[in-house]
C-alpha positions as CSV (number, residue, x, y, z in Angstrom):
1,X,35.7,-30.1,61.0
2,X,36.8,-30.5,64.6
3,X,36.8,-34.4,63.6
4,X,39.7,-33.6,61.7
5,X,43.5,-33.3,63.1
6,X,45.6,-29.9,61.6
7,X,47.7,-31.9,59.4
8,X,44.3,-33.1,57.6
9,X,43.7,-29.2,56.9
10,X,47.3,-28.6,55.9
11,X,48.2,-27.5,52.3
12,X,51.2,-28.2,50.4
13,X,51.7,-24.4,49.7
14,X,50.4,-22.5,52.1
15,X,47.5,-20.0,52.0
16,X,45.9,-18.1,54.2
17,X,42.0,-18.1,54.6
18,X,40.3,-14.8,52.3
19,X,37.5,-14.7,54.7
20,X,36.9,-15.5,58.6
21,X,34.4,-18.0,58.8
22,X,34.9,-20.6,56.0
23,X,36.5,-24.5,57.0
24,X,39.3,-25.3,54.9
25,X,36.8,-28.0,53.3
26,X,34.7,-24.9,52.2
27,X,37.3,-23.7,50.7
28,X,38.3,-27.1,48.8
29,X,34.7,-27.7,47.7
30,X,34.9,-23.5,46.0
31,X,38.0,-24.5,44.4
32,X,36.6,-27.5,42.4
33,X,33.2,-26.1,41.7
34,X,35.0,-22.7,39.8
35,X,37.8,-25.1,38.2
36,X,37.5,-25.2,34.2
37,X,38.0,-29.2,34.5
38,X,34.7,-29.3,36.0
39,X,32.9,-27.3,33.8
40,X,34.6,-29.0,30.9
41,X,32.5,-32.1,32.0
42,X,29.2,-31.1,31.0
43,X,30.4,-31.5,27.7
44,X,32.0,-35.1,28.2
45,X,30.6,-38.0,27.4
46,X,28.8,-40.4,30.6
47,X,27.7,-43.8,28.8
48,X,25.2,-42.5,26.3
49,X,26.3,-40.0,24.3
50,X,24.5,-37.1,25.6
51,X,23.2,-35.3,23.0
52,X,21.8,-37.7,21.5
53,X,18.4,-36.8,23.4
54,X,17.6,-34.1,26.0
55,X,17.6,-37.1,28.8
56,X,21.3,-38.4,28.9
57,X,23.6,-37.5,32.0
58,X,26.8,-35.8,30.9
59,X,30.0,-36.5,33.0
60,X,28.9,-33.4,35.0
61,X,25.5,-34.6,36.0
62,X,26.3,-37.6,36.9
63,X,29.5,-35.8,39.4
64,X,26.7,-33.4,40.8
65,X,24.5,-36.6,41.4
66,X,27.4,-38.3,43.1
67,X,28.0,-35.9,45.3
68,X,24.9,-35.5,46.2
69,X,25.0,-39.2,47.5
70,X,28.4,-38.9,48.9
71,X,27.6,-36.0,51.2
72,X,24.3,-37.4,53.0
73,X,26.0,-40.9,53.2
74,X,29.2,-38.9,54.7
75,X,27.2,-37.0,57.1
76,X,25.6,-39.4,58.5
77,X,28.7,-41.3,59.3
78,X,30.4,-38.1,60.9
79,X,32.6,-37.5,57.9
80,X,32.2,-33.6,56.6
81,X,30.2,-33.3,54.2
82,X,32.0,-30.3,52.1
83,X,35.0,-32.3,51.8
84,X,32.7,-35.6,50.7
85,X,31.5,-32.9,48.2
86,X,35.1,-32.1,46.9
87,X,35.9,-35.6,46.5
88,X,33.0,-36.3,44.9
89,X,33.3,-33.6,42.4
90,X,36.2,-34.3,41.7
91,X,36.3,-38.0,41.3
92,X,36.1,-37.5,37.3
93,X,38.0,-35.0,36.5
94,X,40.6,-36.5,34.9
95,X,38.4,-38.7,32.3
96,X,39.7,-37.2,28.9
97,X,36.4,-37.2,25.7
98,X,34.6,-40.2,25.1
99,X,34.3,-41.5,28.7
100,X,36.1,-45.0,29.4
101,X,37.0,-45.7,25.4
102,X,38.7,-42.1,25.2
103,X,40.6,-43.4,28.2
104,X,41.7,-46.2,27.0
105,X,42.9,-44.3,23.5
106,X,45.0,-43.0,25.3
107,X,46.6,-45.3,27.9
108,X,47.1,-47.6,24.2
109,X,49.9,-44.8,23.1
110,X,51.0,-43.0,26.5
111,X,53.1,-45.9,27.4
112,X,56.4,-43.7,26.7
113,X,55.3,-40.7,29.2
114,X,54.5,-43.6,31.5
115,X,50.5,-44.4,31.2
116,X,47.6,-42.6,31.3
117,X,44.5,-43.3,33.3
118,X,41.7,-41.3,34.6
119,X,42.3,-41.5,38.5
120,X,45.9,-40.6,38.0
121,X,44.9,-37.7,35.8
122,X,42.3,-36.1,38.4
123,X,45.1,-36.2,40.7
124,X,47.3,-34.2,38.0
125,X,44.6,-31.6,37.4
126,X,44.2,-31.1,41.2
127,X,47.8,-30.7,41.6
128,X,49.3,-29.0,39.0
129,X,47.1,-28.5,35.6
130,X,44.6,-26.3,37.0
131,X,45.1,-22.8,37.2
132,X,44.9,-21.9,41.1
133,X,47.8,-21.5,43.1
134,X,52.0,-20.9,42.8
135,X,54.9,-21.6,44.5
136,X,58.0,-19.9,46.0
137,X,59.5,-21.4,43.4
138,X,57.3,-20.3,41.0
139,X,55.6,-23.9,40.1
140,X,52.0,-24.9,40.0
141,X,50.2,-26.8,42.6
142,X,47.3,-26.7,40.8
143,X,43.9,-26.2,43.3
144,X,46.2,-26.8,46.3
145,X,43.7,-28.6,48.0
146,X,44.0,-29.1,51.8
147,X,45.4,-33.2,52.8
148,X,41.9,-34.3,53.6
149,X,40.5,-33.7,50.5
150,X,43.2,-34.8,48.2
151,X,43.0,-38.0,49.8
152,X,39.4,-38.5,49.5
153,X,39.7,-38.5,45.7
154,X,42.2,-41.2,45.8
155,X,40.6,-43.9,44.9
156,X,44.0,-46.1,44.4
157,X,46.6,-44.7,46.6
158,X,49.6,-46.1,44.6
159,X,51.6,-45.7,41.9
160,X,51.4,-47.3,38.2
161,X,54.8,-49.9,39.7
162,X,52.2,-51.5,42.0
163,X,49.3,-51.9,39.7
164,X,49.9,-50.9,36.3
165,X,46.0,-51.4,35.7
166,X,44.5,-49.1,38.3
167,X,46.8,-46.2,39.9
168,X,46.0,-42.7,41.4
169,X,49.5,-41.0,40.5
170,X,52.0,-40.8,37.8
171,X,55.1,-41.0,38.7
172,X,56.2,-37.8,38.3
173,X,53.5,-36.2,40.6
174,X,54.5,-38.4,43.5
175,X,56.1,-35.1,45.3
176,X,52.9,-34.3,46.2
177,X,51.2,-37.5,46.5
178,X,53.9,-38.7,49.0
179,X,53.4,-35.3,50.7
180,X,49.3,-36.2,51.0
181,X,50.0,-39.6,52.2
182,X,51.7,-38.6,55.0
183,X,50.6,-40.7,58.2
184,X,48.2,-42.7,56.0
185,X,48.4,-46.8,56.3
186,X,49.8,-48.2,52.8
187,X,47.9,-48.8,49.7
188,X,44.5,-48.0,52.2
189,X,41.9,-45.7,51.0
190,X,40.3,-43.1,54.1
191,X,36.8,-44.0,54.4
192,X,36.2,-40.3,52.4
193,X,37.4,-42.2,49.8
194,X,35.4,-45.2,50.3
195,X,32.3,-43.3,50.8
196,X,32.9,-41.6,47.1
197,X,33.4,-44.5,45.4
198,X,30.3,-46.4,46.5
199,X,28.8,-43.6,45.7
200,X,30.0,-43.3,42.4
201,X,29.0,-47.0,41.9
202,X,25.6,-46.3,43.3
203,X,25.1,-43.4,41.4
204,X,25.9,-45.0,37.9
205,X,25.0,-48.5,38.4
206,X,21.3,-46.7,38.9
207,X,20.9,-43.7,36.2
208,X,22.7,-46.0,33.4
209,X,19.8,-47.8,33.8
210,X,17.4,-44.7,33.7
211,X,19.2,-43.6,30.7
212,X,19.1,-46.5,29.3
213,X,15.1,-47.6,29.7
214,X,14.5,-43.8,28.4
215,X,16.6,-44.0,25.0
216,X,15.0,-47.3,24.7
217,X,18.1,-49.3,25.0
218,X,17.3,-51.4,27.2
219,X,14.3,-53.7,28.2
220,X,13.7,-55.2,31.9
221,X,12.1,-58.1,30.2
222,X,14.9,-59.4,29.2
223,X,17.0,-59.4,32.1
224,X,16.1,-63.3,33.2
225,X,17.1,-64.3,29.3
226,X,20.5,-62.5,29.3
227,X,21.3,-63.4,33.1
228,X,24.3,-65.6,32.0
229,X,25.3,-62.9,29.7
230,X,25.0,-60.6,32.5
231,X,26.9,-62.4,35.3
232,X,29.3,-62.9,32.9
233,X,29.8,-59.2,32.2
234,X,29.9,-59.0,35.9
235,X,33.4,-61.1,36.3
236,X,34.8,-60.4,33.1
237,X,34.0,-56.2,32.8
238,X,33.7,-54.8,36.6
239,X,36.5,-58.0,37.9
240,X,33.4,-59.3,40.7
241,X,33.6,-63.1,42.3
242,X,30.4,-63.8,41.7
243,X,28.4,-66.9,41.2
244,X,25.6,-67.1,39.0
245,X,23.2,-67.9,41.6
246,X,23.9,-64.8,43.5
247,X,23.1,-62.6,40.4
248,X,20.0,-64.8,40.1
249,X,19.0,-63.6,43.5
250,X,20.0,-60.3,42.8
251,X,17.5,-59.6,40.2
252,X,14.7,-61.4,41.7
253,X,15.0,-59.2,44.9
254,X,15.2,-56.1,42.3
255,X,12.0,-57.5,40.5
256,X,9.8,-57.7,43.8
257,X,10.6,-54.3,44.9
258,X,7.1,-52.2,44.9
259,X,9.2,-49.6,42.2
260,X,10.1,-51.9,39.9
261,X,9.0,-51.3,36.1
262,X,7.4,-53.9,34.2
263,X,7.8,-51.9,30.9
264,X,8.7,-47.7,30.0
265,X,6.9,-46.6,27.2
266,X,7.6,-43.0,27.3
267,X,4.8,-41.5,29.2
268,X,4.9,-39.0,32.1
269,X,3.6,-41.6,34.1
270,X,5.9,-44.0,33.7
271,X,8.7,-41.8,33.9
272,X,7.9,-40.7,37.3
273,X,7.2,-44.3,38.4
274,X,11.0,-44.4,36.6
275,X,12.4,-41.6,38.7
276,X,10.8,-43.4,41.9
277,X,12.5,-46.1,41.1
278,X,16.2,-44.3,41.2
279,X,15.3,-43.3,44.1
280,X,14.4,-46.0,45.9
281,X,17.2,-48.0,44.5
282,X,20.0,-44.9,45.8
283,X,18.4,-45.2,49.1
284,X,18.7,-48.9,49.7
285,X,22.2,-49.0,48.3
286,X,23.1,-46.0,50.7
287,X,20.9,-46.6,54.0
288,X,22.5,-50.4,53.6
289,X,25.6,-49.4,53.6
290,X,25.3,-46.9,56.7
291,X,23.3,-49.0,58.9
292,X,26.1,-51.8,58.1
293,X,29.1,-49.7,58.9
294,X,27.3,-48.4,62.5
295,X,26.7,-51.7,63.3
296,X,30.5,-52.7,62.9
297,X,31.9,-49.7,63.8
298,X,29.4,-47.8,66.1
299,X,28.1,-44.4,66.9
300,X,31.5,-41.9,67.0
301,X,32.4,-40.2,63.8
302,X,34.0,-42.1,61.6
303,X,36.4,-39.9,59.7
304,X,39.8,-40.8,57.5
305,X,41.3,-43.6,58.8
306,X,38.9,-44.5,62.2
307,X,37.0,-47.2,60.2
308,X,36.0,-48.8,56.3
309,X,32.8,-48.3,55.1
310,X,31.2,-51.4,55.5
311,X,28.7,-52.5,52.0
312,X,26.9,-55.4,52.4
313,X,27.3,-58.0,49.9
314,X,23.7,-58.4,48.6
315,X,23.7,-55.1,47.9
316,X,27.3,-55.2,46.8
317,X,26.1,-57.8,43.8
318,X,23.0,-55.7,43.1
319,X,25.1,-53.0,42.2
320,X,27.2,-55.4,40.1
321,X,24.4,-56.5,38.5
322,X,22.8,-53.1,37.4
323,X,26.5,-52.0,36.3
324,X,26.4,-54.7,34.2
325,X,23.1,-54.2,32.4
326,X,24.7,-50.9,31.3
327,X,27.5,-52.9,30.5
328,X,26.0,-55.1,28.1
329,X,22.9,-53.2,26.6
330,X,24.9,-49.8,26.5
331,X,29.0,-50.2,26.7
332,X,29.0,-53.7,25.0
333,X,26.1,-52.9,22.6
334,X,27.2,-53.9,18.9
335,X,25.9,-50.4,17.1
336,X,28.5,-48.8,19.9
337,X,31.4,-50.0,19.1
338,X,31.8,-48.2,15.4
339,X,31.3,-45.2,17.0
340,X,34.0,-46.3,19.8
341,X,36.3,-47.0,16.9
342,X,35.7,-43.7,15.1
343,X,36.7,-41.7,19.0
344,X,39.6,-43.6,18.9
345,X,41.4,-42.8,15.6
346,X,40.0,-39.3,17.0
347,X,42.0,-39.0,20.2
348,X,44.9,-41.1,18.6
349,X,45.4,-38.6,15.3
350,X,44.9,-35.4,18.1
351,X,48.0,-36.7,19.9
352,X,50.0,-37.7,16.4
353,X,48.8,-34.7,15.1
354,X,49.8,-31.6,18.2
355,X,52.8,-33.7,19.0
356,X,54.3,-33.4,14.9
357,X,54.0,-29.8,15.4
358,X,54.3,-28.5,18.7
359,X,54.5,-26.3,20.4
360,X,52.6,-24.1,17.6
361,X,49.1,-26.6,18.1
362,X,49.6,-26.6,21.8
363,X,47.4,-24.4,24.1
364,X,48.6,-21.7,25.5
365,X,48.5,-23.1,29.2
366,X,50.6,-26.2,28.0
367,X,53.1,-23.9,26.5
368,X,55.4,-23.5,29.8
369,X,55.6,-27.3,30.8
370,X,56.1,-27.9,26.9
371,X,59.1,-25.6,27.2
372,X,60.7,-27.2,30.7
373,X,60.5,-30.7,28.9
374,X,64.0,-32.5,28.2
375,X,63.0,-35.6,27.0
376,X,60.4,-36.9,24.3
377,X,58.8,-38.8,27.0
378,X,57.9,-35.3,28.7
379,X,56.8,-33.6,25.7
380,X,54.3,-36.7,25.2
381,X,52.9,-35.7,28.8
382,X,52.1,-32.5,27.4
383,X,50.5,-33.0,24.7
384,X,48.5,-36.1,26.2
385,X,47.4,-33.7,28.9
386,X,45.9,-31.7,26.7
387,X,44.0,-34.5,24.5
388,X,42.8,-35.5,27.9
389,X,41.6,-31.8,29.2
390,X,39.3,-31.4,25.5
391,X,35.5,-31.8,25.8
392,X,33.8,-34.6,22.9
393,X,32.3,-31.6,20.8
394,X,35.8,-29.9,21.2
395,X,38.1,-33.2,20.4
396,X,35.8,-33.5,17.4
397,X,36.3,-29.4,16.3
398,X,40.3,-29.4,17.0
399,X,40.6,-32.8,14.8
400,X,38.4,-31.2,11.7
401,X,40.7,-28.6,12.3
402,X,44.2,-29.4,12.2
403,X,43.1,-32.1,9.6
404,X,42.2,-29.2,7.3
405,X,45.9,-27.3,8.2
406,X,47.4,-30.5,7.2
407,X,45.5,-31.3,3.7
408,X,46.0,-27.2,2.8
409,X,49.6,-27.1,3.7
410,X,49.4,-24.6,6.9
C-alpha cells in the first residue's frame, strides 16, 4: 500500500479502521466478499445456464476466477493485490438475472429513469444499494469503499451523456463518482482497472470455451469452417478492427499450441488435457500482457495512473477470437434465443408488474428510496433496482408469484 498516496485510501464517509493491522484495501476486499450482491451471483446466470449440468460457471465462479487472474497479474506489476481482488469481485455485480439478455431487458424499458446497464449498476450497489455504511445525514453510501478501489471497478469512467452505450454511472450517483474521480485524467481508466478488465476478458474468452466443449456445444473442428462467421462475430458482437487474416492467424497459432484439443469426448482424460489447456491459454494471455507492459513502462510499480497496461495485439485478437466462439456457438446459438425471449417477457412483466402495485410488491430494503421518490422516473429506479438485484431462480419464483396474485384477485 505504500504505492498508494492518502487520498487513494480516503472514503467518502469516513470510518475508522475496527482492527490495527488491516490496509484499507483489506478492508475493501471484506466488504465485497460479505455483500449479499455477491452471493446473489452464484445464482446468476454466466453464458450457459448453469444448472443445466454440474459443469457451468455461475456469475460467481467466473468473479472468483477473475480475480484470481487480476491479483497475480496486479502483483506482479506493483499494483496491490487486495484491491485488484475488490475490483475484480466486484466487476459483475451489477448484471441483473439472465446475464447480458437480462441486461438488455432492462436497458429496452429503463429509458425514463435514465438507462440501465450493468457497469453503472455495480457502481450503484457499491455506493448506495448495499447495506454497509450511513451518513451524517442519514443516507446510504452503500460499501463505502476507499477511492482506489472504487475506481478500479470503473471500467467506463463517464456518464450515460458521453456514451449512452457503455457508462459506469447514472446520473444521479454522480456525487460520489465525481467525488472518486478526483485528480483522475478524464474519461482514463487506472491501470487497476485495466488490469480487471483484461482479466475479465481472459478469464471468459477461456472457460466459455471449457463450458462449452463440456456441454457439447461446441466442436474445435469446426472452427476453420465458421472462421468468416467467427471474424464476423468479432466486429459486429465485441466492436474489434479486425481483419480476417489476423483471425486466421489467430486460430492457427491456437491450433499448434502442445494443449490444444483435437476432440472432448467426455472422459477424465480428456478433461484434464481440457483443464491444461485453460491454463495454459490464462497464462499466455497474462504473462504477455506483463512482460509487454515492463518492457514499455519498466521495473517501478505501476499503480493508478503511473502507466496503461500494455496487451499485445496477437494476443489481443486471440482473445477476440475465443470470445467469439462463445459468441456464436453459445450466445448466438439458435435453440438460445427462445429461451432469451422467454427471460425477457420475464424481467419486462417483473418491472410492469411491482411497479402497478408498489410499494406493497417492493422489498423491504427498496421501501425508503420508494418513499423519497417525487417523480415517476424515480419510482422506475426503484423498482428496476430491484428486478436487477433478483437471482434467475428468484426472477422466475417472484414472476409465478405475483402472476398468481394477479389471476386470483390479491
Amino acid at each position: 500500500m505504500s504505492n498508494y498516496s492518502q487520498s487513494d485510501l480516503e472514503r467518502f464517509v469516513f470510518e475508522p479502521a475496527k482492527r490495527a493491522g488491516r490496509t484499507e484495501f483489506m478492508r475493501d476486499r471484506a466488504r465485497v466478499i460479505h455483500s449479499a450482491s455477491l452471493r446473489r451471483l452464484g445464482a446468476k446466470t454466466q453464458v450457459a445456464v448453469p444448472w443445466e449440468n454440474d459443469f457451468q460457471r455461475t456469475r460467481l465462479a467466473h468473479s472468483l476466477e477473475v480475480a484470481q487472474i487480476g491479483r497475480e497479474l496486479g502483483d506482479s506489476l506493483g499494483a496491490d493485490p487486495d484491491l485488484l481482488d475488490t475490483s475484480c469481485l466486484a466487476h459483475d455485480l451489477g448484471h441483473p438475472p439472465f446475464g447480458h439478455n437480462g441486461e438488455d431487458a432492462l436497458a429496452s424499458i429503463s429509458g425514463d429513469a435514465g438507462g440501465f446497464e450493468g457497469n453503472a449498476q455495480s457502481f450503484r450497489l457499491l455506493t448506495r444499494l448495499e447495506a454497509k455504511t450511513i451518513s451524517l445525514e442519514g443516507k446510504s453510501v452503500g460499501l463505502n469503499l476507499s477511492r482506489a478501489s472504487l475506481d478500479a471497478v470503473t471500467k467506463y469512467p463517464w456518464s450515460n451523456s458521453i456514451n449512452p452505450r457503455k457508462y459506469g454511472v447514472y446520473a444521479d450517483d454522480l456525487e460520489i463518482f465525481t467525488w472518486m474521480r478526483t485528480g483522475a485524467p478524464d474519461g482514463r481508466r487506472c491501470i487497476e482497472a485495466q488490469i480487471m478488465d483484461w482479466s475479465d476478458d481472459v478469464s471468459y474468452s477461456v472457460h466459455d470455451l471449457e463450458d462449452g466443449l463440456v456441454a457439447d456445444q461446441i466442436d474445435v473442428n469446426n472452427f476453420s469452417r465458421d472462421l468468416p462467421v467467427l471474424h464476423s462475430v468479432m466486429i459486429n458482437d465485441y466492436g474489434m478492427t479486425v481483419s480476417e487474416l489476423e483471425a486466421q492467424d489467430a486460430l492457427k497459432r491456437l491450433q499448434q499450441l502442445s494443449c490444444w484439443p483435437q476432440h472432448y469426448d467426455g472422459t477424465h482424460s480428456a478433461l484434464a488435457r481440457l483443464k491444461d489447456l485453460t491454463s495454459q491459454l490464462i497464462g499466455r494471455f497474462v504473462l504477455s500482457a506483463e512482460v509487454e507492459t515492463r518492457r514499455v513502462h519498466g521495473d517501478q510499480p505501476l499503480v493508478r495512473y503511473s502507466a496503461n497496461l500494455e496487451v499485445p495485439r496477437d494476443q489481443k485478437v486471440e482473445v477476440g477470437l475465443l470470445k467469439s466462439i462463445a459468441g456464436h456457438y453459445l450466445i448466438n446459438a439458435p435453440d438460445a434465443q427462445e429461451r432469451y425471449a422467454k427471460q425477457r417477457v420475464i424481467i419486462i412483466d417483473l418491472v410492469e408488474m411491482i411497479l402497478a402495485r408498489a410499494p406493497k410488491n417492493l422489498d423491504s430494503i427498496f421501501l425508503e428510496d420508494w418513499n423519497y421518490a417525487t417523480t415517476n422516473a424515480e419510482r422506475l429506479r426503484v423498482v428496476i433496482d430491484q428486478v436487477a438485484s433478483l437471482t434467475d431462480p428468484g426472477a422466475y419464483a417472484l414472476h409465478e408469484r405475483l402472476t398468481a396474485q394477479i389471476h386470483s384477485g390479491v
